[in-house]
Every structure is written in C-alpha cells, then in structure tokens.
C-alpha positions in Angstrom: -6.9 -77.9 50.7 -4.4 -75.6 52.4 -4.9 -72.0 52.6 -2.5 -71.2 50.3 -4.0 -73.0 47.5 -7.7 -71.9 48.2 -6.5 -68.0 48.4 -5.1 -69.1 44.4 -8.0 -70.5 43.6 -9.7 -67.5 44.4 -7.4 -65.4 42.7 -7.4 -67.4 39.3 -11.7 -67.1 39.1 -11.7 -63.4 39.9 -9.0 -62.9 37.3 -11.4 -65.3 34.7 -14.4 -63.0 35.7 -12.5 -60.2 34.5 -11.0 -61.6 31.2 -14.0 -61.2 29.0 -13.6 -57.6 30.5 -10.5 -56.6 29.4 -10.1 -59.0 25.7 -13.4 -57.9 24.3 -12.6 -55.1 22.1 -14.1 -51.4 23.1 -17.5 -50.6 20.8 -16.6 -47.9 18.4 -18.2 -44.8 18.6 -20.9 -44.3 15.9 -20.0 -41.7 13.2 -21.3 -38.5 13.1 -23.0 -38.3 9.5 -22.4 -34.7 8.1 -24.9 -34.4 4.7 -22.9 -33.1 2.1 -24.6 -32.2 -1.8 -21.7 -31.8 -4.6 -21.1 -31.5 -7.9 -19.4 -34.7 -8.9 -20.5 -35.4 -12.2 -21.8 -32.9 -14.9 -20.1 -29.4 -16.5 -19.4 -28.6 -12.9 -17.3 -31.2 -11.9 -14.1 -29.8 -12.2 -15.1 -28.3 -9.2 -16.9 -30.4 -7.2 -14.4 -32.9 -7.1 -11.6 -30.8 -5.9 -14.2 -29.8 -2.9 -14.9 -33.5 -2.4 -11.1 -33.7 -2.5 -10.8 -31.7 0.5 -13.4 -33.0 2.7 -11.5 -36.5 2.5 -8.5 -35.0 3.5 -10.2 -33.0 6.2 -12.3 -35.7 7.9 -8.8 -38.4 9.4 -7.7 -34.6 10.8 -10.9 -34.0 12.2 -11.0 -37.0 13.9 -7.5 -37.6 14.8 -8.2 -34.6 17.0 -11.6 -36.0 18.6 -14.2 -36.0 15.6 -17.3 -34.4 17.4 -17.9 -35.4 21.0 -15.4 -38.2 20.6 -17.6 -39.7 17.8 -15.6 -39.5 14.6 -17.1 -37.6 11.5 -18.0 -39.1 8.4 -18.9 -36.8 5.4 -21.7 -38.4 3.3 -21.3 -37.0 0.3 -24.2 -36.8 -2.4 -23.9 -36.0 -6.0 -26.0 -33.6 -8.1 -24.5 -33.8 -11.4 -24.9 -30.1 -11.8 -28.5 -30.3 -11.9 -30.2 -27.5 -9.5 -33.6 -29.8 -9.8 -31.6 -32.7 -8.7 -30.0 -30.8 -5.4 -33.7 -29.9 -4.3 -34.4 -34.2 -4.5 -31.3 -34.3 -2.2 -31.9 -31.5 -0.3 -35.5 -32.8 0.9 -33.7 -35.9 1.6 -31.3 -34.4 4.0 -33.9 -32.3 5.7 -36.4 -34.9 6.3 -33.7 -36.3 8.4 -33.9 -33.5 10.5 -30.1 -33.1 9.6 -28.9 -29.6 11.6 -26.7 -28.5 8.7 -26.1 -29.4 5.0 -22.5 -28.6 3.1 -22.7 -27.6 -0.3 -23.8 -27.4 -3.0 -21.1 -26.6 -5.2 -23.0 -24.5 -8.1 -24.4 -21.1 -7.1 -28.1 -22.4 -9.3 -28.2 -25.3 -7.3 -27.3 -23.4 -4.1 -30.2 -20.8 -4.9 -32.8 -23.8 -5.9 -32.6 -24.9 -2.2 -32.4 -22.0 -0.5 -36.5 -22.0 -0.3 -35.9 -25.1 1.4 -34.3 -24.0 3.9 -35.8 -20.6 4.9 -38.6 -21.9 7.9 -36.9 -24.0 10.1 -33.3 -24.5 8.3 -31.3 -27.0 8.2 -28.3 -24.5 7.8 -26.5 -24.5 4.4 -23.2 -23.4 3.8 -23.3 -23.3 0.1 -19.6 -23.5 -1.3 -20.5 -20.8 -4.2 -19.6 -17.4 -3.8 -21.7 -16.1 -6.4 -24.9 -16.1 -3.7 -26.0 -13.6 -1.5 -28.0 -15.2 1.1 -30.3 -12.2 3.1 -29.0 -11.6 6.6 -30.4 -13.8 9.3 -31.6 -16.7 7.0 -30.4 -20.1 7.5 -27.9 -20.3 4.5 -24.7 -18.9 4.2 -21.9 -18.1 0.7 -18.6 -19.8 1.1 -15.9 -17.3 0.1 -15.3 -13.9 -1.1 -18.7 -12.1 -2.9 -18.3 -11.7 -6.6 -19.0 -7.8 -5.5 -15.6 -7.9 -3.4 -14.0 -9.6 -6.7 -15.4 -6.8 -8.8 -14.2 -4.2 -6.5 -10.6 -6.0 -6.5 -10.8 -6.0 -10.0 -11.6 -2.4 -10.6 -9.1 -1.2 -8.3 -6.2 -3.0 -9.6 -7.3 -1.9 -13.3 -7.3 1.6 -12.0 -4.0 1.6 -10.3 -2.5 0.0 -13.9 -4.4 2.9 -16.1 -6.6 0.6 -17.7 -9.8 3.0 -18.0 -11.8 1.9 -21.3 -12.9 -1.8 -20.6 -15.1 -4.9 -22.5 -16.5 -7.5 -20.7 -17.8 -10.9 -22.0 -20.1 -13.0 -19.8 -22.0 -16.3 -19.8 -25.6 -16.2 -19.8 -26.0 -18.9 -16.7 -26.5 -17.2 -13.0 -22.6 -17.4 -12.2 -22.2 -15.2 -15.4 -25.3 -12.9 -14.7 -24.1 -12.3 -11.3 -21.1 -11.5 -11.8 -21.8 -9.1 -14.7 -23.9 -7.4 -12.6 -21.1 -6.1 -9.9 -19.5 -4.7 -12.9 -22.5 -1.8 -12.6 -20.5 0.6 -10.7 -17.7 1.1 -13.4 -18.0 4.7 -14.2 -19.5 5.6 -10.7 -17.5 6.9 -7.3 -13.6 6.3 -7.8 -14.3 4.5 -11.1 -16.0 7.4 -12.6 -13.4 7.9 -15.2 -13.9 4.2 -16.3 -15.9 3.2 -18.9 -17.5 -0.3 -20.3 -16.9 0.4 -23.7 -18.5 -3.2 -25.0 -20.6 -5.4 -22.9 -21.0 -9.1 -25.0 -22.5 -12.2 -23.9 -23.0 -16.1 -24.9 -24.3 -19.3 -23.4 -22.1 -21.5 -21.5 -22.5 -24.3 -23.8 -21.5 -22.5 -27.0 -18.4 -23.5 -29.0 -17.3 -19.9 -30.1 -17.7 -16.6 -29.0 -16.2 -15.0 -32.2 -18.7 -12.7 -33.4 -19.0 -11.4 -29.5 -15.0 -10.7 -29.2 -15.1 -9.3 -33.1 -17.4 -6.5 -31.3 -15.3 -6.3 -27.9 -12.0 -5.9 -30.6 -13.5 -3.3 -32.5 -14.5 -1.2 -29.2 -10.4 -0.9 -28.7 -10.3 -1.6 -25.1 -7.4 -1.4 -22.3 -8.5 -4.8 -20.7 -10.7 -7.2 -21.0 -13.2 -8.4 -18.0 -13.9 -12.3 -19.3 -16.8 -13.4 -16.8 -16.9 -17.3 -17.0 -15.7 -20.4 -15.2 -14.7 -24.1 -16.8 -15.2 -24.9 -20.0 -16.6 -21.3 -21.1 -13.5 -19.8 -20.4 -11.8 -22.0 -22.8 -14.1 -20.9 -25.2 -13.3 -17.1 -24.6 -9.3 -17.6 -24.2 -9.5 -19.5 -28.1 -11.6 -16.8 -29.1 -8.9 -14.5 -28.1 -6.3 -15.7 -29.3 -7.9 -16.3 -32.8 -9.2 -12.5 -32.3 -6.0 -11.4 -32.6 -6.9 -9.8 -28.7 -3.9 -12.2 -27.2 -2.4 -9.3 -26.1 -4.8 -7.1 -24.6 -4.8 -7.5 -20.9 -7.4 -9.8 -19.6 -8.9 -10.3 -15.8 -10.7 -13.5 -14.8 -12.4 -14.3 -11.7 -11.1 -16.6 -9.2 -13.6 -20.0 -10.5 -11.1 -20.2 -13.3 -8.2 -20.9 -10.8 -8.3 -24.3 -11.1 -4.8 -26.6 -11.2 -6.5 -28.8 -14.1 -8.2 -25.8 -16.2 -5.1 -24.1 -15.9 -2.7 -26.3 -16.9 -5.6 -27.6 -20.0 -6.0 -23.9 -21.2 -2.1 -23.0 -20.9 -1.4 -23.1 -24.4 -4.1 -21.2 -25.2 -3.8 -18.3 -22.0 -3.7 -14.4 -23.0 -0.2 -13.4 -22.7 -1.1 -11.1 -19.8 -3.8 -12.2 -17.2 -5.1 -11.9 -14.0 -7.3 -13.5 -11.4 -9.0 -12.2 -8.6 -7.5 -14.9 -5.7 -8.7 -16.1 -2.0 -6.1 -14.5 0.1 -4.4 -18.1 0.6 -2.7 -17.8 -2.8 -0.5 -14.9 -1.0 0.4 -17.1 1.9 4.5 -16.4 0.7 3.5 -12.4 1.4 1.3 -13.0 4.3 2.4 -11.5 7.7 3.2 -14.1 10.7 -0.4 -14.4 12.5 -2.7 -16.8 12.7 -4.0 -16.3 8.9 -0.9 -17.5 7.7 -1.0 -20.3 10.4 -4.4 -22.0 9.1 -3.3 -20.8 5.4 0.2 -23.0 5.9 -1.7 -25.7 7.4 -4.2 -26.2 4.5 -1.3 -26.1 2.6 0.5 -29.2 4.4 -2.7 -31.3 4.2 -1.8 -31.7 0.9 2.0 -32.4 1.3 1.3 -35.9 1.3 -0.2 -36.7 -1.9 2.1 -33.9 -3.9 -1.0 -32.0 -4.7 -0.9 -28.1 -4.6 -4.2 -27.2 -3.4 -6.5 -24.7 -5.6 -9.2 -22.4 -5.3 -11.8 -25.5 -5.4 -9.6 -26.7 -2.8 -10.2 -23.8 -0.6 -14.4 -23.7 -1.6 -14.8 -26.4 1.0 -12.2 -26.3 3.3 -12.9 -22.7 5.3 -16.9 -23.4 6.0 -16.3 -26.8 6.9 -14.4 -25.7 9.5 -16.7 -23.1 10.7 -19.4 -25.5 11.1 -16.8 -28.3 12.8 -16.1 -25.6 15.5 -20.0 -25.3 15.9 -21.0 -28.7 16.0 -17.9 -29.0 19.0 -19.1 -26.2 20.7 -23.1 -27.5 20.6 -22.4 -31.2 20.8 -24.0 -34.0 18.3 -27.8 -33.2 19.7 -27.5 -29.8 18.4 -30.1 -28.1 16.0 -29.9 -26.2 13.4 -31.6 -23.0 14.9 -28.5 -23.6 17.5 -25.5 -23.8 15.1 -27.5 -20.9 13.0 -26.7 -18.6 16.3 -23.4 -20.1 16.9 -22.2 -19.2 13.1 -23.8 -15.4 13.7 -21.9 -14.7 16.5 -18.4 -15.7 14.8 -16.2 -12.4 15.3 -12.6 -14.1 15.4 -12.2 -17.5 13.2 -9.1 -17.3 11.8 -9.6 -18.7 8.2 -6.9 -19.3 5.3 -8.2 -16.3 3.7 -8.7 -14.2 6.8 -10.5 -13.2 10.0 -14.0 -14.2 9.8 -16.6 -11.9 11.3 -20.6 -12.8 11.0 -21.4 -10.5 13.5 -22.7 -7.3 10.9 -25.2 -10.0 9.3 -23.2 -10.6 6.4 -23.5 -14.5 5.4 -20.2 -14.9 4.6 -18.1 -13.1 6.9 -15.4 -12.3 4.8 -14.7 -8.9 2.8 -12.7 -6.8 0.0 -9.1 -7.7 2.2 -10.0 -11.9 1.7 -9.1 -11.1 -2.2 -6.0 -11.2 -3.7 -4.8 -10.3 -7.4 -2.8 -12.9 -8.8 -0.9 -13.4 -12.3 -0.3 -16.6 -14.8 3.3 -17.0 -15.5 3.3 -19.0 -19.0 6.9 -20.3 -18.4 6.3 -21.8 -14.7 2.6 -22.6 -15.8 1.4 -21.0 -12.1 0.1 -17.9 -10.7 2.1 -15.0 -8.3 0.9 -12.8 -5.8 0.8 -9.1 -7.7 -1.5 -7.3 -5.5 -2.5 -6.7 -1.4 -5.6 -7.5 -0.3 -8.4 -5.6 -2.0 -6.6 -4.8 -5.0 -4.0 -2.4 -5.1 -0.4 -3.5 -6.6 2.7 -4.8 -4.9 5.9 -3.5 -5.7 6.4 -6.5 -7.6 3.7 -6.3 -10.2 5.0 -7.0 -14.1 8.2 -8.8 -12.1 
C-alpha cells in the first residue's frame, strides 16, 4: 500500500465517523406548555372560542420568532364549559404543576372562583374578563379595559349628545351586577344633571324581558344603558323592538361586539346603538406610533384566513403578549413570584389598545383612553369609530 492510498483510507474512516454526525436529525426542543382555562363549550362560548382562536394564531408567530429560550410554545388549552366550579378542578390541576402562570378564564365568575387559589403563592392569572378587579399586588390580573372605564366612556359620550334622563336593563349574573354597579355615579360630579330614571333587571336565561322594558318605556327615557353580553342581549334588542323602544338610543358594552352575535342579532338591532370599544376598533383614526403598529399587526394575523378579528379576538391577544415578554425576559425556569414582579414593573408595552402601565398597582394597566365609542351601521352590518378615547365625539358622529 502506497502512501497515497493509505492517506485515502484514512480520509474515507474519518469521514464515516462523522456521518452518523451530520445525517441524524437535530432533537427538537421540548415545548414550552403554557396552561390555558377557556370557555369552549357552554352559554359562554361565543367567547371563548374566538380567544382560543387567537392563541392558535399567536403561538406559529411566537415561535417563528424563537418561542421561549429557543423552545417553541404550545398553548394547552383546557375547557370549562362556563362552569366557575369546573375552572377551580382545572385550576388546582394547573397549580399542582407548579405552573408559573395560567391564561384565562374567559368568564369574569369563573375568573373570581379561582382567584382564592391563587392568592398565597400564585401561579399568576391573567383572567381575559374585564369585569374583575383583582386588589393591587395579588397574583391575578383583568384583561382589558374595567367596566368602570366603559361606564365612564359611556356617560361622557351620553352627555356630550344631551341624553340626560336614562334606563338601564341588566342581567342578574356577576357580569351584569358589575357592570350595573359603575353606573352609580350617574347624577354625581359632571353627571350630576343625569338621572337613572328606571333601573330593571332579569336573569340571563330568561326568554323575555317585556314586562322589564314596559317599565323602562313608560319612564320616557333619552337612552337606554342595556347591560348584557350573548344571548341576553338578544333577549333585550327583541324586547325592544317589540316595545315599540327601537328607536330610542341604546348603548351596549363592548362583550356584545362579537362578529357572530352581531351579524345573528342584525335584524333585530335598535336603529341607533353604541358600544363602548377596545381602542383597536379605531385603528383607521389612530395616530402613527407604535399603538397603531401592534393594533395593524393583530389585524394582519388574521389576513390569512379572511377573518376580521373582534373584541373576543382582542380578550386574549394583549395579556398573552404581556406574559410572552415575561417568560423571555425570565427564561423557562422562571416562577411565578418572578413573572408577578416582571408584569408590575410594565410602564411602556405598547398594546393594540394602548400603552400599558402596571406601575400605579392597577392589575390591568390600561385606563379611560383604551375605550373607544363605536356605532352599528345596519346597511354595512359593522361598527365605526364615533368617539376619541374616553368618550367624547368625533366630528364624524351621526355620519
């Protein structure tokens, strides 16, 4: 054997040694299970869904741009079916894991059921209810403007149109009691010369509200506050309408902006009504900044499936963010007390419905400029920006 051939031979092993090196594929990084409690089945399902929807389309863009310590994240998603008792089974599920955060629930009851859970050693919660108002400095936090901020919003556009003599219809459940209750300061401050002429109520699962709107007709009101979400507020836009109150103006909250609810209860919407709105409804007013940045890029998301994303949409998308950013910043070890401290000190996250501050021990860290009135147009079957932030008109309003 020449020299030549041996230095080949040589060559050709080394090159074999390193074969199994190179061919055999690289071990994928394990996924980095996020605990997530929804409302998929039961009466709140119309909006757990589209917040499911939006963690799907969230997690390939999470992880297309590194997942969490280059391990990719994987929403585990758990249902509820609108059943506080059954989000407290799930709930101790998740926590004896020693999971460092939980996403959801989707119903303010079911949000409030495991808040006890949380309150020694966490995990955090970012509950995807806005209708909670989680005490400063405890583990769980409210996704999305208070109902207090809606109520404000309300008010002040009501004021600016002379509307001053006002009936309000709520559900009995804790969405409706809450949000009843921010209504208190009508008649107080700048609302002083505001009254609540009729204050009527039913339960969620009624079928009619007639005898309560026959009362709310005969008080002659300017407007009309219906407090309800979903099905309920079918029941109270039939009852109008057979009322003969169709054209009174009426202003919902911002649960009822839901593609499918909206386009089911079309035929049967007051002529003229409003919503309170996250602030990503006005992304065609919204200044250039980075607001409108993350609002037209929650927007685009969607693009690919045609869908026009909605307020459930938005429930999910915002505080999933917020904890993404923590979880990169901390790493996959870290603990819930950790992340807790990381989400406190958020001053700047820019959100689709605005700056996000949780530095004044607010739970949310959003205020009165996150809300946006906006207004159903019967012939497009949509909703238009009519008001700034907080409340007070554009130029545009009746357009």
């Amino acid at each position: 054997m020449n020299h030549r051939t041996a230095r080949l031979r040589a060559a050709f092993a080394a090159a074999a040694l390193l074969l199994p090196l190179v061919a055999a594929p690289v071990p994928a990084a394990q996924p980095y299970d996020i605990s997530v409690i929804l409302s998929l089945t039961g009466n709140l399902a119309f909006l757990g869904k589209s917040e499911g929807q939006s963690l799907k389309m969230l997690e390939p863009i999470i992880n297309k741009s590194g997942g969490i310590d280059g391990r990719p994240v994987h929403f585990v998603i758990a249902d509820d079916t609108s059943q506080p008792a059954v989000a407290v089974q799930l709930a101790d599920a998740i926590i004896a894991k020693h999971a460092p955060v939980i996403l959801g629930p989707t119903y303010s009851a079911s949000c409030l059921a495991i808040g006890p859970l949380l309150r020694a050693n966490g995990p955090v919660d970012y509950c995807f209810a806005p209708t909670i108002h989680p005490p400063p400095g405890s583990y769980q936090f409210s996704g999305g403007a208070s109902s207090q901020q809606q109520a404000v919003a309300s008010l002040n556009f009501a004021l600016a149109k002379g509307w001053k003599r006002l009936a309000a219809i709520a559900t009995t459940d804790s969405t409706g009691q809450d949000i009843e209750d921010t209504f208190k300061i009508i008649g107080a401050g700048k609302y002083a010369g505001m009254s609540l002429v009729a204050n009527e109520h039913f339960n969620p699962s009624d079928v009619s509200a007639a005898a309560q709107l026959a009362n709310i007709k005969a008080s002659k009101p300017d407007a009309i506050l219906a407090m309800s979400i979903g099905p309920a507020s079918g029941t109270v836009f039939r009852g109008l309408r057979d009322a003969g109150l169709g054209a009174v103006p009426v202003i919902s909250n911002l649960g009822n902006l839901l593609t499918g609810e909206l386009q089911r209860f079309a035929p049967i919407m007051p002529a003229e009504i409003y919503f309170t709105a996250p602030r990503f409804y006005a992304h065609d007013v919204s200044r250039k900044g980075p607001v409108r940045d993350a609002q037209l890029a929650f927007l685009r998301a969607f693009e690919p499936l045609g869908i026009k994303p909605d307020v459930g949409n938005n429930f999910s998308w915002d505080p999933t963010l917020i904890v993404i950013a923590g979880l990169r910043a901390l790493g996959t070890h870290a603990t819930a007390k950790a992340l807790l401290g990381y989400i406190e000190n958020i001053h700047d996250f820019a959100g689709t419905n605005g700056i996000y501050n949780f530095r004044d021990g607010d739970q949310r860290g959003q205020g009165l400029n996150t809300i946006v009135m906006e207004r159903w147009d019967p012939a497009k079957h949509d909703v238009y920006t009519v008001s700034e932030p907080g409340g007070e008109p554009l130029g545009r309003v009746g357009r």
